[in-house]
C-alpha positions as CSV (number, residue, x, y, z in Angstrom):
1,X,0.2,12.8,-5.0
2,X,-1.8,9.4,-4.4
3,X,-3.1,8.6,-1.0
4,X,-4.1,4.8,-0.4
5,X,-5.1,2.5,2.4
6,X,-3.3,-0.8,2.4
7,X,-4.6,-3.8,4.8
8,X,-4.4,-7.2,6.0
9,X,-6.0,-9.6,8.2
10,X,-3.9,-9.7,11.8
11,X,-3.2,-13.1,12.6
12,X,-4.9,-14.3,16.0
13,X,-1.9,-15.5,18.8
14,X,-3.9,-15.7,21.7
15,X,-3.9,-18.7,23.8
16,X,-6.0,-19.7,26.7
17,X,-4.9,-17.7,29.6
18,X,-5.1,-14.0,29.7
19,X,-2.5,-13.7,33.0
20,X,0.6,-15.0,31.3
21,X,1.9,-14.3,28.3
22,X,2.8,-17.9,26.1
23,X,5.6,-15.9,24.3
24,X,7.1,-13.3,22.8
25,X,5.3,-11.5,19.9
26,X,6.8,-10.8,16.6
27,X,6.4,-8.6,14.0
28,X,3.9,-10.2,11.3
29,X,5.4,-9.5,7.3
30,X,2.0,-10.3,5.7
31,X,2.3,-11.8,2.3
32,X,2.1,-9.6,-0.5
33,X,-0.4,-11.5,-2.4
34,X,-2.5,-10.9,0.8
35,X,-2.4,-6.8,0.9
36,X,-5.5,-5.2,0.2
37,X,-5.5,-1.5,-1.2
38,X,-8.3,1.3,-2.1
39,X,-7.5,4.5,-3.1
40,X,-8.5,8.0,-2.2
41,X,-8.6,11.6,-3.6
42,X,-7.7,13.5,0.3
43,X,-6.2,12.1,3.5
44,X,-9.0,12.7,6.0
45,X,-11.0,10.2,4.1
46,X,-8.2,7.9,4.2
47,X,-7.4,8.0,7.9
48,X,-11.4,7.7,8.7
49,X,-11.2,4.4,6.4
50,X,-8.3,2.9,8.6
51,X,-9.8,3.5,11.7
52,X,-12.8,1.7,10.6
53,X,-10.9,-1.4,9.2
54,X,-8.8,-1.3,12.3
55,X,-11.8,-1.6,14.3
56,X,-12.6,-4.5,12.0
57,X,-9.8,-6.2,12.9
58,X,-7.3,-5.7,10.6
59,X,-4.2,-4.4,10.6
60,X,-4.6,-0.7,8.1
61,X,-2.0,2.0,7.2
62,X,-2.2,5.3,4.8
63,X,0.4,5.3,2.8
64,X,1.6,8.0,-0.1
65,X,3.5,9.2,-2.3
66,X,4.7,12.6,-2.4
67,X,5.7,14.4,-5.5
68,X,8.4,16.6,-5.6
């Protein structure tokens, strides 16, 4: 089973006023070129690296595969 952290920079769509929202948001497809990925040997580790690069300002998920 491989556990990784795959991330991307989130885009920044705010405008000038905070009372009124400019317009809808939609979902960001990052570019693949653009995905950043690090490995790691147990999911704990994992999850404590995506909160950090969340709080970094960027957009992180674990991901894995599961063998059957």
């Amino acid at each position: 089973m491989n556990i990784w952290v795959e991330w991307w920079k989130i885009p920044n769509t705010t405008s000038g006023s905070h009372a009124q929202m400019s317009k809808n948001e939609t979902i960001y497809t990052p570019d693949p070129k653009d995905i950043q990925r690090r490995f790691f040997d147990n999911y704990t580790k994992a999850n404590k690296y995506a909160q950090h690069m969340n709080t970094e300002g960027y957009y992180a998920t674990v991901k894995e595969d599961r063998s059957l």
